[in-house]
TORVEXPA-54948 format. One record per residue (C-alpha): residue number from 0; residue in three letters; y, x, z. Coordinates in steps of 0.25 Angstrom, whole numbers, always signed. Layout:
pt resi=NUM	resn=Ala	Y=Y	X=X	Z=Z
...
***
This chain:
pt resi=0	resn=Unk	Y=+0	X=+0	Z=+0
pt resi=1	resn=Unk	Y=+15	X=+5	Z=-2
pt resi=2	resn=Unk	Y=+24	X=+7	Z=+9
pt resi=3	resn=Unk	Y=+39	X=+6	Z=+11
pt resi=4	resn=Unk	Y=+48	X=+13	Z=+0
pt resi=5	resn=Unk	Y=+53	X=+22	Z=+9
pt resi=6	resn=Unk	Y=+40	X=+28	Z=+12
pt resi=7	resn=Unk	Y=+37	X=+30	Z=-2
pt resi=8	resn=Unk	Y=+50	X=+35	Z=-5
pt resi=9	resn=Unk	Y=+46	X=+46	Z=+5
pt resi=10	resn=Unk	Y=+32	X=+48	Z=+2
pt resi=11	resn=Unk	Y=+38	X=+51	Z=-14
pt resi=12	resn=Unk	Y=+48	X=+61	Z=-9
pt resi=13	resn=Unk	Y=+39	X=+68	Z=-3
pt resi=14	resn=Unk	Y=+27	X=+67	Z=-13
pt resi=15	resn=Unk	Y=+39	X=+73	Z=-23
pt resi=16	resn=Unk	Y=+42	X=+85	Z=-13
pt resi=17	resn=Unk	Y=+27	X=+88	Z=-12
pt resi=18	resn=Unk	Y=+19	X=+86	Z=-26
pt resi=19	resn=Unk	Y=+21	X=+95	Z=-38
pt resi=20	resn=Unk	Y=+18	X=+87	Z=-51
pt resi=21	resn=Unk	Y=+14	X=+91	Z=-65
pt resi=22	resn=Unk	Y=+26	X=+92	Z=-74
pt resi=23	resn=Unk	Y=+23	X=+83	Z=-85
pt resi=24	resn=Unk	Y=+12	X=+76	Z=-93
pt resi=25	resn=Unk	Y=+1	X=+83	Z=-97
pt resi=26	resn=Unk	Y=-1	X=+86	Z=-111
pt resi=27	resn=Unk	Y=-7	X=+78	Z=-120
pt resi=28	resn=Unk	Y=-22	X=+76	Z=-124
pt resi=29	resn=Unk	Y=-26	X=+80	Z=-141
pt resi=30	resn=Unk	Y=-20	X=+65	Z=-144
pt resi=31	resn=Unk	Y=-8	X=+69	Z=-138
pt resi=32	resn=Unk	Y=-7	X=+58	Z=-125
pt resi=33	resn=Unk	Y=-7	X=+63	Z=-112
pt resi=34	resn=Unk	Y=-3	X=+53	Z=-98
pt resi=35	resn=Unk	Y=+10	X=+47	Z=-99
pt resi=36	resn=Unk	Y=+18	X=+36	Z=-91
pt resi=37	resn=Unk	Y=+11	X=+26	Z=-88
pt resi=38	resn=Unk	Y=+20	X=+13	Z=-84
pt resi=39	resn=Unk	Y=+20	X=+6	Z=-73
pt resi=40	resn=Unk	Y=+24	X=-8	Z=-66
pt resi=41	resn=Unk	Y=+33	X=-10	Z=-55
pt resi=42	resn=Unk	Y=+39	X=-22	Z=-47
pt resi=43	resn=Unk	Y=+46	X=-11	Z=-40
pt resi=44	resn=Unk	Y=+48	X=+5	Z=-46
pt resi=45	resn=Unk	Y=+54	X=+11	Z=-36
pt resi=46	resn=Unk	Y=+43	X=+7	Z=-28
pt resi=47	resn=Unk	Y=+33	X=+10	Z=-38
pt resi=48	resn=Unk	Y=+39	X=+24	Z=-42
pt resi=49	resn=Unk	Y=+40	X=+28	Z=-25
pt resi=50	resn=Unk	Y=+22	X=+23	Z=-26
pt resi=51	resn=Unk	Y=+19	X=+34	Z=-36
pt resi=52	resn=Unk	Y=+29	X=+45	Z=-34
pt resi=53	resn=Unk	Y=+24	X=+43	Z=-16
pt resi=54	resn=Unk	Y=+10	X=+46	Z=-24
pt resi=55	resn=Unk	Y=+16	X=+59	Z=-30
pt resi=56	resn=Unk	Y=+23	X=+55	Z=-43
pt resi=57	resn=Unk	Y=+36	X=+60	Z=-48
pt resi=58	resn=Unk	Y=+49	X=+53	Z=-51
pt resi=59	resn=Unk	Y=+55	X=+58	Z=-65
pt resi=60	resn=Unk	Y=+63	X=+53	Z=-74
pt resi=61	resn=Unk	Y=+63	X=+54	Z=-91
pt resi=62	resn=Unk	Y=+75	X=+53	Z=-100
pt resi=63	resn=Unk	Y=+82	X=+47	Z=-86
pt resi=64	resn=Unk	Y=+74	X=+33	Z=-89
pt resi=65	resn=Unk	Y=+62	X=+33	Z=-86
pt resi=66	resn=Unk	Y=+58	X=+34	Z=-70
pt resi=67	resn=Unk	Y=+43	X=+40	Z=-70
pt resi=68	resn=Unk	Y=+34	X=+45	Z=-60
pt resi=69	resn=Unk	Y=+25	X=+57	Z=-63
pt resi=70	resn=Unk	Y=+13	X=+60	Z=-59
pt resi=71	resn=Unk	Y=+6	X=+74	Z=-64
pt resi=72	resn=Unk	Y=-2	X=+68	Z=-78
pt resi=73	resn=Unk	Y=+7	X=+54	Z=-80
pt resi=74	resn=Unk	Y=+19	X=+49	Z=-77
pt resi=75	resn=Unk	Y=+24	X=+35	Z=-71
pt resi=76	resn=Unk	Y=+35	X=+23	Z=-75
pt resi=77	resn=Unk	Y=+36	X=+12	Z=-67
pt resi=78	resn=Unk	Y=+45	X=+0	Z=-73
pt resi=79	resn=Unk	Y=+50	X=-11	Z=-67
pt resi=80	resn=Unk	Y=+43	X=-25	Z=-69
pt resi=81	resn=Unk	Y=+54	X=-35	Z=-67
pt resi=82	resn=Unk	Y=+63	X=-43	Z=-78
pt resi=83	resn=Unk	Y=+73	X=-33	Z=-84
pt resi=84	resn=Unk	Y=+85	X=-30	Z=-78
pt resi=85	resn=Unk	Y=+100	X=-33	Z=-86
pt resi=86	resn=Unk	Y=+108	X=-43	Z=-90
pt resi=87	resn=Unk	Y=+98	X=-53	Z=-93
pt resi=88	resn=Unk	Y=+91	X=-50	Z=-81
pt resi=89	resn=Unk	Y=+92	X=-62	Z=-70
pt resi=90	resn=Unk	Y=+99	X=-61	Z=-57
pt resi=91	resn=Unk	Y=+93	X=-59	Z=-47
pt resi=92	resn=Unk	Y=+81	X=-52	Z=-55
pt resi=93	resn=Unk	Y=+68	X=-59	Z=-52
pt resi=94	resn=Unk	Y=+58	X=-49	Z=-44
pt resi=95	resn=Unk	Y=+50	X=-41	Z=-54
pt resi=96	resn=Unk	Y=+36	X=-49	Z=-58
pt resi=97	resn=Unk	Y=+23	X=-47	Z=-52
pt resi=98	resn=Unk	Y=+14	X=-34	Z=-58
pt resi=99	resn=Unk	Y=-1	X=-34	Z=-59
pt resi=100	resn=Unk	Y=-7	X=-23	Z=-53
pt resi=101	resn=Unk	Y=-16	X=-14	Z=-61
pt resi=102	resn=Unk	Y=-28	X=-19	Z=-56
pt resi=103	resn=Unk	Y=-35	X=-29	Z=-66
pt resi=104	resn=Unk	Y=-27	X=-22	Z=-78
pt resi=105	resn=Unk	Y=-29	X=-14	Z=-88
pt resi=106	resn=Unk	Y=-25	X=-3	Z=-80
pt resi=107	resn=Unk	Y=-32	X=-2	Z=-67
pt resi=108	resn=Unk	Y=-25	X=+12	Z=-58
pt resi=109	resn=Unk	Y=-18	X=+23	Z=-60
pt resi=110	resn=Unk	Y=-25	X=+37	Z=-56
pt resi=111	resn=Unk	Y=-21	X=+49	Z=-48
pt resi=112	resn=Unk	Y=-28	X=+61	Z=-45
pt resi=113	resn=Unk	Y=-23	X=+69	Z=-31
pt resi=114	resn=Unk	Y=-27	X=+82	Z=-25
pt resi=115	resn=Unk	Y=-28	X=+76	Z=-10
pt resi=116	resn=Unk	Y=-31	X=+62	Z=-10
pt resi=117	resn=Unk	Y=-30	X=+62	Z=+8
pt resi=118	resn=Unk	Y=-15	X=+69	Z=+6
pt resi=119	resn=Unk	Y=-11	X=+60	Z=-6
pt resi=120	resn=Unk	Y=-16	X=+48	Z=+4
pt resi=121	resn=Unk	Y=-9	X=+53	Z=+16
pt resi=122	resn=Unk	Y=+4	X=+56	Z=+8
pt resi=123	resn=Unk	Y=+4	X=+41	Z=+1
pt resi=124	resn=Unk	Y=+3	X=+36	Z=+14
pt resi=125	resn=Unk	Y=+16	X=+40	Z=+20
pt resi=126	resn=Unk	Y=+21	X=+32	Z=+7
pt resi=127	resn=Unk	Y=+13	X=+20	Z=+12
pt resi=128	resn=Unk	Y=+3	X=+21	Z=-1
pt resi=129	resn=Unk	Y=-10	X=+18	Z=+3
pt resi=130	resn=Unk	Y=-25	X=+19	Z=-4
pt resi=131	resn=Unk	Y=-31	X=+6	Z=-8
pt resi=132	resn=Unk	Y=-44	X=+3	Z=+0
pt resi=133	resn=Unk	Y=-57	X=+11	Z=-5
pt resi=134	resn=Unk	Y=-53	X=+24	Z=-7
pt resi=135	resn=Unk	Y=-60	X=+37	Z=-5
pt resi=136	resn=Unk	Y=-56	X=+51	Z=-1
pt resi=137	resn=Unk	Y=-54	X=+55	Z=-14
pt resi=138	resn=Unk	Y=-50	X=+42	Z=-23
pt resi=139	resn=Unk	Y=-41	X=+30	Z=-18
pt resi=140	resn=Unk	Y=-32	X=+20	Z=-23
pt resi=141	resn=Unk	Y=-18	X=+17	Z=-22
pt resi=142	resn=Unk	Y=-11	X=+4	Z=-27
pt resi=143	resn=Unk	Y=+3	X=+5	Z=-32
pt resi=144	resn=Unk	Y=+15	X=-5	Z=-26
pt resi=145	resn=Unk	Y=+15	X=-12	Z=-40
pt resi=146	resn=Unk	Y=-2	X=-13	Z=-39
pt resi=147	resn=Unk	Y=-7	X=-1	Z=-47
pt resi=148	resn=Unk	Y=-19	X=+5	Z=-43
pt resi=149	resn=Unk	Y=-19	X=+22	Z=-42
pt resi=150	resn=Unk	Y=-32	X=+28	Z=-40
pt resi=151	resn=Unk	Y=-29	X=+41	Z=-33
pt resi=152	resn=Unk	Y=-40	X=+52	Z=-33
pt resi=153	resn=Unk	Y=-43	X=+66	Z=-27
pt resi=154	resn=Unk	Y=-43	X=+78	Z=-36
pt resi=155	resn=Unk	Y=-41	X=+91	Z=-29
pt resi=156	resn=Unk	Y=-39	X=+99	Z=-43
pt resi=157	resn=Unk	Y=-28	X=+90	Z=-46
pt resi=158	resn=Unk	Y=-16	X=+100	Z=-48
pt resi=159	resn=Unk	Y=-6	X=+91	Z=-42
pt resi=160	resn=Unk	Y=-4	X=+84	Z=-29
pt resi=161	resn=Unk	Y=-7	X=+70	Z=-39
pt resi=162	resn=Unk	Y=-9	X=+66	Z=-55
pt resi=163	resn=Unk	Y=-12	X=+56	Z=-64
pt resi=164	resn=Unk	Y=-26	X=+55	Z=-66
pt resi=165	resn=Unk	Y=-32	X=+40	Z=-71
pt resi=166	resn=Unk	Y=-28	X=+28	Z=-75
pt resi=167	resn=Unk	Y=-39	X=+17	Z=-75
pt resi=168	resn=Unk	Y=-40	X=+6	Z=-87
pt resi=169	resn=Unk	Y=-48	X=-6	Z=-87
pt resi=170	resn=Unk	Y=-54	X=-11	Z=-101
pt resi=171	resn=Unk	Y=-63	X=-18	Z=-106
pt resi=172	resn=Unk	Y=-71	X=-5	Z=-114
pt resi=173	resn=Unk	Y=-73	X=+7	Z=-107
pt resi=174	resn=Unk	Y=-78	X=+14	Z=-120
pt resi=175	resn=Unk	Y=-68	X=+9	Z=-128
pt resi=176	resn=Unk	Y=-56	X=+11	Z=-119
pt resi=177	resn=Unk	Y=-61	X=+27	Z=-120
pt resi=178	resn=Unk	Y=-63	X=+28	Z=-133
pt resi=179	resn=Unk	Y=-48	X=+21	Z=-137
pt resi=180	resn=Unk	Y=-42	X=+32	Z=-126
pt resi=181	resn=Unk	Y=-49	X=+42	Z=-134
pt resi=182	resn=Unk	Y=-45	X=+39	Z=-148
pt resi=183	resn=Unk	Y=-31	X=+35	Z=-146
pt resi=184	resn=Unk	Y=-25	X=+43	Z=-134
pt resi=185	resn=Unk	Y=-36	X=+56	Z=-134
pt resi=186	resn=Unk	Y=-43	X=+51	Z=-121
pt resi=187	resn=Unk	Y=-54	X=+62	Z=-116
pt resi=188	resn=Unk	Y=-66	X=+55	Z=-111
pt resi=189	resn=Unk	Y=-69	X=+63	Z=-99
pt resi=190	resn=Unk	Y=-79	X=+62	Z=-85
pt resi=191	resn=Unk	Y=-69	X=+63	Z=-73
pt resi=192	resn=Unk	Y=-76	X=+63	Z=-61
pt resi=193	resn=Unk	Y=-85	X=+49	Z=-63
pt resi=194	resn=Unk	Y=-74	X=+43	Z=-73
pt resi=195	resn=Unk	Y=-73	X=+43	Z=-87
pt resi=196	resn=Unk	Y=-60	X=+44	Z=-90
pt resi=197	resn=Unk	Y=-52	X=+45	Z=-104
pt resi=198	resn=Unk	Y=-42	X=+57	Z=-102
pt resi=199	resn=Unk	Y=-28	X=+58	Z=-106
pt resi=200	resn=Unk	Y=-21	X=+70	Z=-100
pt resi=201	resn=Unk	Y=-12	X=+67	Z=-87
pt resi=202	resn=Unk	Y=-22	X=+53	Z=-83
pt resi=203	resn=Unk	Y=-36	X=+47	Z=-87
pt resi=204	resn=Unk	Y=-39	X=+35	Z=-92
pt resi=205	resn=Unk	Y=-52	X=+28	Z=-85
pt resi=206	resn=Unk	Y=-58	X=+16	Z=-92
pt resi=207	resn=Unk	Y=-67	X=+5	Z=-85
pt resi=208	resn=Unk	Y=-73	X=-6	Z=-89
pt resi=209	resn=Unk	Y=-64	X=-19	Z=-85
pt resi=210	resn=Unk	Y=-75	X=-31	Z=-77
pt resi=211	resn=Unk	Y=-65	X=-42	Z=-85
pt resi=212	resn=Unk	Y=-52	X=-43	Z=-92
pt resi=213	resn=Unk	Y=-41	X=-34	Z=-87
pt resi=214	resn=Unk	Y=-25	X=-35	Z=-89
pt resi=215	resn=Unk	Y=-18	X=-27	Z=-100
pt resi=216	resn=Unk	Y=-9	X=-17	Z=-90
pt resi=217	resn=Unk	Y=+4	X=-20	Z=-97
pt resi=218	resn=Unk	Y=+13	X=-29	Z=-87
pt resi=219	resn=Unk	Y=+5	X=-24	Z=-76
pt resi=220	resn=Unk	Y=+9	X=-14	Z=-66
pt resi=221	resn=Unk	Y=+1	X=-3	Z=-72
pt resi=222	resn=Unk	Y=+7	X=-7	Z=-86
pt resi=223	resn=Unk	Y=+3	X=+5	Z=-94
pt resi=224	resn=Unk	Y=-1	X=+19	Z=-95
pt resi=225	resn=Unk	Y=+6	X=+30	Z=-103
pt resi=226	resn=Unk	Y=+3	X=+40	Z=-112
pt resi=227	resn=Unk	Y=+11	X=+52	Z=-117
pt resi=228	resn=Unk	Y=+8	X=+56	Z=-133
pt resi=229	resn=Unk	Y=+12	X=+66	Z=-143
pt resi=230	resn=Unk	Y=+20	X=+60	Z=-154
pt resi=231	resn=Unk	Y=+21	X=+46	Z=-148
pt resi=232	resn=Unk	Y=+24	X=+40	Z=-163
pt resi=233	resn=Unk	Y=+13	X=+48	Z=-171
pt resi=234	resn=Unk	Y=+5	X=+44	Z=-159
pt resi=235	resn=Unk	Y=+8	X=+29	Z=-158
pt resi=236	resn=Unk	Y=+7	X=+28	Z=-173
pt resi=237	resn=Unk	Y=-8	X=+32	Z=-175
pt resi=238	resn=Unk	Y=-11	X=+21	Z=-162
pt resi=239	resn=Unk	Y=-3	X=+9	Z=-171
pt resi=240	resn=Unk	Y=-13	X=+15	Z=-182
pt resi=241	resn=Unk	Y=-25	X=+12	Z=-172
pt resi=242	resn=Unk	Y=-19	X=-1	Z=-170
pt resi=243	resn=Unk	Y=-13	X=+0	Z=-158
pt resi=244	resn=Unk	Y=-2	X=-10	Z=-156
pt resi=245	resn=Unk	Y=+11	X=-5	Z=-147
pt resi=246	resn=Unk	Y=+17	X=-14	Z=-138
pt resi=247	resn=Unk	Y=+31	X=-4	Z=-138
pt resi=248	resn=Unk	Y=+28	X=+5	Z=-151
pt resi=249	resn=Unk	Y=+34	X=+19	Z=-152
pt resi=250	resn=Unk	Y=+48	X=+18	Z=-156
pt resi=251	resn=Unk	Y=+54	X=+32	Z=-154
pt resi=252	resn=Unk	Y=+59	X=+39	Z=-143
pt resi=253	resn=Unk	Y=+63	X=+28	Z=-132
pt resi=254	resn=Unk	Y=+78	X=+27	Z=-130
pt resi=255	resn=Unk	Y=+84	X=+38	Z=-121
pt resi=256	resn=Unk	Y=+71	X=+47	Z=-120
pt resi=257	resn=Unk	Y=+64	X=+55	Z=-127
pt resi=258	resn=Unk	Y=+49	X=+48	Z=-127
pt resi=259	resn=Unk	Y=+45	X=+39	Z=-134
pt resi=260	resn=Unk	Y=+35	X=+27	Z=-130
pt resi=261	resn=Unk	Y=+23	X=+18	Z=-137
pt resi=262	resn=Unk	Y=+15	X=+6	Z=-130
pt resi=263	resn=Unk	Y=+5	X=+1	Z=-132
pt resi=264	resn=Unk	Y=-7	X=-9	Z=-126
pt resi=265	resn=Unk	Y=-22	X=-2	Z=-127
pt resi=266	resn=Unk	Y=-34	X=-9	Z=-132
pt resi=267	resn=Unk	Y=-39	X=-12	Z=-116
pt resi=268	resn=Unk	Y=-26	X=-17	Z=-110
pt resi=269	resn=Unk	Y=-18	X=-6	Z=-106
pt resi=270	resn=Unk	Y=-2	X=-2	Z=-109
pt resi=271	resn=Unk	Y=+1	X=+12	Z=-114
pt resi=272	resn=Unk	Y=+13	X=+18	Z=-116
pt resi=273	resn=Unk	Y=+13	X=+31	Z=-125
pt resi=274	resn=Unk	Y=+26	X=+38	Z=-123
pt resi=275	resn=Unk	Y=+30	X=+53	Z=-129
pt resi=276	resn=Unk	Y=+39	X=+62	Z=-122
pt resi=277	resn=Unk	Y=+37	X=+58	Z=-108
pt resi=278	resn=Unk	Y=+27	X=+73	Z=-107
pt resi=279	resn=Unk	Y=+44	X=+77	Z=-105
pt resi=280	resn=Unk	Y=+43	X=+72	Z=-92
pt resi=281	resn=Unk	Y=+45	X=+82	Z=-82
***
């Protein structure tokens, strides 16, 4: 459970003081994608933003717009869900809407690896971040305030104090979620502990097989995942090709920065946003 904001506010500052962190994303696979950013839902950012950087994240900025947190292997945006805000917008605002967890979607947790799950523990609960029951010594489970379940697990060969390691997708076919990874974003398939995963430098991907019908993740509070190409347009031209229908297509670099962004729905359910230039990140 998340406590006051003053307590995360302090756990963050000191989090910042004490954890080195990898500089950028890491480089890219032989097709060119590596992690990115993936976009998340929030009711409240703020609070949102003090939940991963009192796990260890780190507040930076890019081209003075966009307000990420950065984990070693991906980076984090959180966005607001209420109704835009300007002259249109109603006075008082109404309270944001209600988000839909990541249970039951498409998207079923985010995953970090740590070096010292008991320190890691004891630290996060200075913040008032507690694991969910069912834990183990070496693998628990957090719930963000917005509902987004983080698996968090021990790796004492980890580099850093905490990085990016999973994210878990529910679909429909196992098989054919792998092989779709493989061909159009150079997934690995490789045996990670007792997981077959589909990596893709900076966070894996690991497919199970959904009981019944899951929820697309756009909406939710794990709306989508990011990836970071090489040559977005080239890149997002052979997908049209394959028959991939984007939702927001690559126009360009974005207004004000220098990145440009694609989106798109995959074939199990789940929102991804391609972006090049955001490697730039420091």
């Amino acid at each position: 459970m998340i406590g006051g904001a003053m307590k995360l506010r302090s756990a963050s500052a000191i989090l910042l003081l004490a954890l080195p962190l990898a500089a950028q994303l890491p480089a890219p696979n032989q097709a060119g994608v590596s992690a990115g950013h993936d976009v998340l839902r929030s009711k409240d950012v703020a609070e949102a933003n003090r939940f991963w950087q009192s796990l260890g994240g780190q507040p930076v900025q890019f081209a003075g717009r966009l307000n990420l947190i950065k984990f070693p292997g991906v980076l984090i945006l959180e966005i607001g869900n209420g109704p835009a805000q300007g002259k249109a917008a109603p006075n008082p605002a109404p309270p944001p809407a209600e988000l839909a967890g990541s249970e039951g979607s498409s998207l079923d947790f985010i995953g970090f690896s740590v070096k010292d799950l008991k320190g890691s523990l004891e630290m996060w609960a200075k913040a008032g971040i507690e694991p969910l029951k069912g834990g183990s010594a070496k693998q628990v489970f957090l719930m963000s305030p917005d509902k987004i379940k983080v698996r968090v697990t021990e790796d004492k060969s980890l580099a850093t104090p905490i990085a990016a390691d999973t994210i878990k997708m529910m679909v429909p076919n196992v098989a054919e979620a792998q092989a779709w990874y493989a061909k159009n974003m150079g997934a690995e398939m490789i045996k990670r502990g007792n997981e077959m995963v589909a990596h893709i430098p900076g966070s894996d991907i690991l497919f199970e097989q959904a009981k019944g019908p899951v929820a697309p993740s756009k909406g939710r509070a794990f709306d989508r995942i990011g990836l970071e190409v090489v040559n977005l347009e080239a890149f997002a031209k052979k997908l049209e090709d394959a028959g991939v229908k984007f939702d927001n297509p690559y126009r360009g670099k974005a207004k004000g920065m220098d990145a440009g962004f694609a989106v798109f729905q995959d074939p199990f359910g789940t929102l991804i946003e391609l972006s090049e230039g955001l490697v730039a990140v420091k």
